[in-house]
DSSP file (Angstrom, degrees, kcal/mol; ACC not computed):
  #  RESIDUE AA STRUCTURE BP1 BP2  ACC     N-H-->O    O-->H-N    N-H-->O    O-->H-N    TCO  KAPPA ALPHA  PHI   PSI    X-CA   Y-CA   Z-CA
    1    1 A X      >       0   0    0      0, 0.0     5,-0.7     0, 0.0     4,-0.4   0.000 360.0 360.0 360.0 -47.6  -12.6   30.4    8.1
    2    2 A X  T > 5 +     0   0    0      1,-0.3     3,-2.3     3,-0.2     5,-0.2   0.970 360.0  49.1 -55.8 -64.8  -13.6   27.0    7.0
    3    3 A X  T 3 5S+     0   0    0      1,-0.3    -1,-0.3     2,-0.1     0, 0.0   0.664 117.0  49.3 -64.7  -4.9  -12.6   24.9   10.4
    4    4 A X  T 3 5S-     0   0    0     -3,-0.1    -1,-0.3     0, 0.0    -2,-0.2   0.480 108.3-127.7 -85.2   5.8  -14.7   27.8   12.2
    5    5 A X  T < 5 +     0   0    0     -3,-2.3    -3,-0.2    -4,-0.4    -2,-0.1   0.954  64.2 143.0  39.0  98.3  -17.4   27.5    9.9
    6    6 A X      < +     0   0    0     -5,-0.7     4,-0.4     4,-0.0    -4,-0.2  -0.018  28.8 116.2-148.7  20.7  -17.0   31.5    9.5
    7    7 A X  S    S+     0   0    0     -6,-0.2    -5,-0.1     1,-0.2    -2,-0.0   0.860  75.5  35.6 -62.8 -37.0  -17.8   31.2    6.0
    8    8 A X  S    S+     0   0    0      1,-0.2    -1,-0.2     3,-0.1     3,-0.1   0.483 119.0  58.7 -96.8  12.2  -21.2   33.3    5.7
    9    9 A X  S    S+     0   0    0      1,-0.1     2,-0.7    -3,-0.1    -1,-0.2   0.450 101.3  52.1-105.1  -8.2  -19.6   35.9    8.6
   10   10 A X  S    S-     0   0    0     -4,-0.4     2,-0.4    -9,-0.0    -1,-0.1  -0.867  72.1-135.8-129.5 158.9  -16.7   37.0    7.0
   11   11 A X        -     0   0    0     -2,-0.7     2,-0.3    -3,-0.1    -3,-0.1  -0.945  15.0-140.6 -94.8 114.7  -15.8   38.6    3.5
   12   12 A X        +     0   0    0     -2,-0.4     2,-0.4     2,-0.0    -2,-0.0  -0.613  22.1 177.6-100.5 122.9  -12.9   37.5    1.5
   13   13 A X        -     0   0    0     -2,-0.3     2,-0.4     7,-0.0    -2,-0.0  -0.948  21.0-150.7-124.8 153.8  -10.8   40.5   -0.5
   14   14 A X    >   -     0   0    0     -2,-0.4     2,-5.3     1,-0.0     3,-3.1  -0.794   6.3-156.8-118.4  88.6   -7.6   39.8   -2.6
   15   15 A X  T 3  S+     0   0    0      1,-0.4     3,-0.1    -2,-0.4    -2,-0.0  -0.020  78.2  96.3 -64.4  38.4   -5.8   43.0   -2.2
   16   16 A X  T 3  S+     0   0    0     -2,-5.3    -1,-0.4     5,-0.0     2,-0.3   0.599  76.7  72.4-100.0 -38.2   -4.1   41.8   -5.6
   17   17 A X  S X> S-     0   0    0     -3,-3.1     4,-4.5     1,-0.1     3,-0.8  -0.663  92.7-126.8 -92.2 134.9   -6.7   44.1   -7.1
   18   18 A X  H 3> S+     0   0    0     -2,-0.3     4,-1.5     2,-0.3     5,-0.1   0.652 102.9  52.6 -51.0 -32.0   -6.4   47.9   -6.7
   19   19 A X  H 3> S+     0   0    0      2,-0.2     4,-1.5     3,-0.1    -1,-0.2   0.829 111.8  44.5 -86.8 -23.7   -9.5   48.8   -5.2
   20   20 A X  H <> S+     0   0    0     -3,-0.8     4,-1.6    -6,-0.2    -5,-0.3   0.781 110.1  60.7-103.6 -26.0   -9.3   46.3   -2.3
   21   21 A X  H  X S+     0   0    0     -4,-4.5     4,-3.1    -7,-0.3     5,-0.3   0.996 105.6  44.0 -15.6 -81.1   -5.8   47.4   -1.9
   22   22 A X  H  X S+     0   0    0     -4,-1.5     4,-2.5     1,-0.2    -2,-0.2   0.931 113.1  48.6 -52.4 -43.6   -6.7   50.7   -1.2
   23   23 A X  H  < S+     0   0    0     -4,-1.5     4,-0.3     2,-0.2    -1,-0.2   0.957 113.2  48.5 -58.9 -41.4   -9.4   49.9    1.1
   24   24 A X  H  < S+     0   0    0     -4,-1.6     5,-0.5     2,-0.2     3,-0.4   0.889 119.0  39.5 -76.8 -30.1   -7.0   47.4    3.0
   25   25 A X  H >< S+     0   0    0     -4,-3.1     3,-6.1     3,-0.2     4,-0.4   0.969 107.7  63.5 -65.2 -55.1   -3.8   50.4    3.3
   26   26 A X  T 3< S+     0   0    0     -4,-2.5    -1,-0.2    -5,-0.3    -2,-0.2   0.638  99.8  51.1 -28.9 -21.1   -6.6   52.7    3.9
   27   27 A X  T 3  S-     0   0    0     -3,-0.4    -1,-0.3    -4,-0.3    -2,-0.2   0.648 134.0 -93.8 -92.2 -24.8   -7.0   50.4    7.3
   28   28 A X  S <  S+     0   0    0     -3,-6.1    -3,-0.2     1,-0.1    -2,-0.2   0.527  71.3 177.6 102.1  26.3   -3.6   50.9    7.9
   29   29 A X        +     0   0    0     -5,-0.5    -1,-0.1    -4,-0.4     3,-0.1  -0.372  24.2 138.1 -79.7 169.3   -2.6   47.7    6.1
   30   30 A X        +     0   0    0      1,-0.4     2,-0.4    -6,-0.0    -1,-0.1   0.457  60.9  39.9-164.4  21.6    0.7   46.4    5.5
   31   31 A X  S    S-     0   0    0      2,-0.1    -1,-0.4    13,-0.1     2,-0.4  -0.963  76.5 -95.1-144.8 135.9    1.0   42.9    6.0
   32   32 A X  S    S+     0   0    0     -2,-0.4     2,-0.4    11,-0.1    13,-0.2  -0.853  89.5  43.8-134.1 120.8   -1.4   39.6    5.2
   33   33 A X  S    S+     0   0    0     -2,-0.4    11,-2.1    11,-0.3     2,-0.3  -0.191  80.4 174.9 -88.8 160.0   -3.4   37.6    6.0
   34   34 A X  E     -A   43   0A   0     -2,-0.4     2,-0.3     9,-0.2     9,-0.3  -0.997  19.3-163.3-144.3 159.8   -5.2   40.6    7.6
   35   35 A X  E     -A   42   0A   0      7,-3.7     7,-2.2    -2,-0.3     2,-0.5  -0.838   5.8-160.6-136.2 109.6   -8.9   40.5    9.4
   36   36 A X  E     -A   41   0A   0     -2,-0.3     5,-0.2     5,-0.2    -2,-0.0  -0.902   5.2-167.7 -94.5 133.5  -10.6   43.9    9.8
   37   37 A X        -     0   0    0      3,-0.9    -1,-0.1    -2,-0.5     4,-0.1   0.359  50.8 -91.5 -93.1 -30.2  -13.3   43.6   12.5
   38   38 A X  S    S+     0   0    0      2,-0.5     3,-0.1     0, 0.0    -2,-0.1   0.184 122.3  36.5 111.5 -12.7  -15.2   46.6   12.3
   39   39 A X  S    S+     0   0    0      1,-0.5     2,-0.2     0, 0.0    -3,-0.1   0.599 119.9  19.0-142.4 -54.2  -13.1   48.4   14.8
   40   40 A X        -     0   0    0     -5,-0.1    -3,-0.9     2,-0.0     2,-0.6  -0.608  67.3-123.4-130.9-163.8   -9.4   47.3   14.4
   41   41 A X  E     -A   36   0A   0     -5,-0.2     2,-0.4    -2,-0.2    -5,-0.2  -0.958  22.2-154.9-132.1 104.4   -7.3   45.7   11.7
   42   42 A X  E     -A   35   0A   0     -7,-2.2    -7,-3.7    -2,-0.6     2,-0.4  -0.820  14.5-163.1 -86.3 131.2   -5.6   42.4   13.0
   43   43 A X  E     +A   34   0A   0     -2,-0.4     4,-0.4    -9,-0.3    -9,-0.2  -0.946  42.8  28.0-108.4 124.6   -2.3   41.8   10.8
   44   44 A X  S  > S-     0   0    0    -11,-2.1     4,-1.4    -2,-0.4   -11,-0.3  -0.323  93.9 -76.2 103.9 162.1   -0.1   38.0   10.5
   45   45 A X  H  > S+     0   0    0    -13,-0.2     4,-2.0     2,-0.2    -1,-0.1   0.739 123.2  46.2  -4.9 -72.7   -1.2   34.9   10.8
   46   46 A X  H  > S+     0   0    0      1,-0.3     4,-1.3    -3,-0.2    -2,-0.1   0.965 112.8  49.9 -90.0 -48.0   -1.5   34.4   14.6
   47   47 A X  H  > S+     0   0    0     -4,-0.4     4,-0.8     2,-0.3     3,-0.4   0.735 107.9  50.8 -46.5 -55.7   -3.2   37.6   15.1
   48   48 A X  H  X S+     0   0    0     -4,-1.4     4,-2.1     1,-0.2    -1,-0.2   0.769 118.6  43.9 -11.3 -68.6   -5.7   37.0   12.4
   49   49 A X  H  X S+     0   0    0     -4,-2.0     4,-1.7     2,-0.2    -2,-0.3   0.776 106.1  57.1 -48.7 -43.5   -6.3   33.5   14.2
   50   50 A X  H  X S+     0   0    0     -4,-1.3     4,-2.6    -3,-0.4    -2,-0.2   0.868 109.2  49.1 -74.7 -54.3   -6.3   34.7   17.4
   51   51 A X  H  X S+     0   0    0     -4,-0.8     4,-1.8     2,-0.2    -2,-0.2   0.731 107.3  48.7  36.8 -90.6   -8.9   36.7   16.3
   52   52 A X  H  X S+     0   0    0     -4,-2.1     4,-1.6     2,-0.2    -2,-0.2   0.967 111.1  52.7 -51.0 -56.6  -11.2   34.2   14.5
   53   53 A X  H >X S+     0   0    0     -4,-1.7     3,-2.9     1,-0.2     4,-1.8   0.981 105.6  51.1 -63.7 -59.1  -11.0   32.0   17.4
   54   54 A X  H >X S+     0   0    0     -4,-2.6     4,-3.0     1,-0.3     3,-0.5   0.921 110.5  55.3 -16.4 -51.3  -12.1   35.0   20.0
   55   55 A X  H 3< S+     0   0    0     -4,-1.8    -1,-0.3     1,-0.2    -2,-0.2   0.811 111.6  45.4 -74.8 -26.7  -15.1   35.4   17.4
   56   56 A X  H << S+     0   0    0     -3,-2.9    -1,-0.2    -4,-1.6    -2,-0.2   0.396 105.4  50.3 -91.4 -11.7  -15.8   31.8   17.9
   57   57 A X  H X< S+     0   0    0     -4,-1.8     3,-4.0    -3,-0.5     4,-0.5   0.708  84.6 130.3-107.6 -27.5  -15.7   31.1   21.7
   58   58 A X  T 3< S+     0   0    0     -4,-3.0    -3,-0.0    -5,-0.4    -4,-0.0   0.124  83.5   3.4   3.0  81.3  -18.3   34.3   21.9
   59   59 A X  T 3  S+     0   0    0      2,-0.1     3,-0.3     1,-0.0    -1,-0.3   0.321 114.7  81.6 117.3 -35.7  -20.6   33.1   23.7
   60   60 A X    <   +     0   0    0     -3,-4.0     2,-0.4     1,-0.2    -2,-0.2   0.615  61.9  85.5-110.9   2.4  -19.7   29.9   24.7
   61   61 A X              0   0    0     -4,-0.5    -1,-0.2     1,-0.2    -2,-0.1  -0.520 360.0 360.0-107.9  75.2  -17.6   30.1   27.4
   62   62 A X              0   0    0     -2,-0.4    -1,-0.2    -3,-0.3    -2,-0.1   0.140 360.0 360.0-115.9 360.0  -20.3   30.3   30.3
């Protein structure tokens, strides 16, 4: 998040605590890092990444 300067767009949960657990299985989690989008729930690493970076060429590739 930091080298995409994606600090004030995205939310940080530690699904070590019970309530953001439940919210993150609720998503269909089972793996982390995870990134929910609004739409879908990206799971691993690269996907998560993959992900970020999409959210960061938005726009710029004209």
């Amino acid at each position: 998040m930091v080298d995409y300067a994606l600090e004030d767009r995205v939310r940080l949960r530690n699904v070590a605590f019970p309530e953001a657990e439940a919210a993150w299985r609720e998503l269909g989690g089972h793996s982390t890092p995870a990134l929910w989008d609004g739409e879908h729930l990206h799971q691993g690493a690269e996907a998560v990444l993959a992900r970020l970076q999409a959210v960061v060429n938005l726009g710029r590739d004209a």
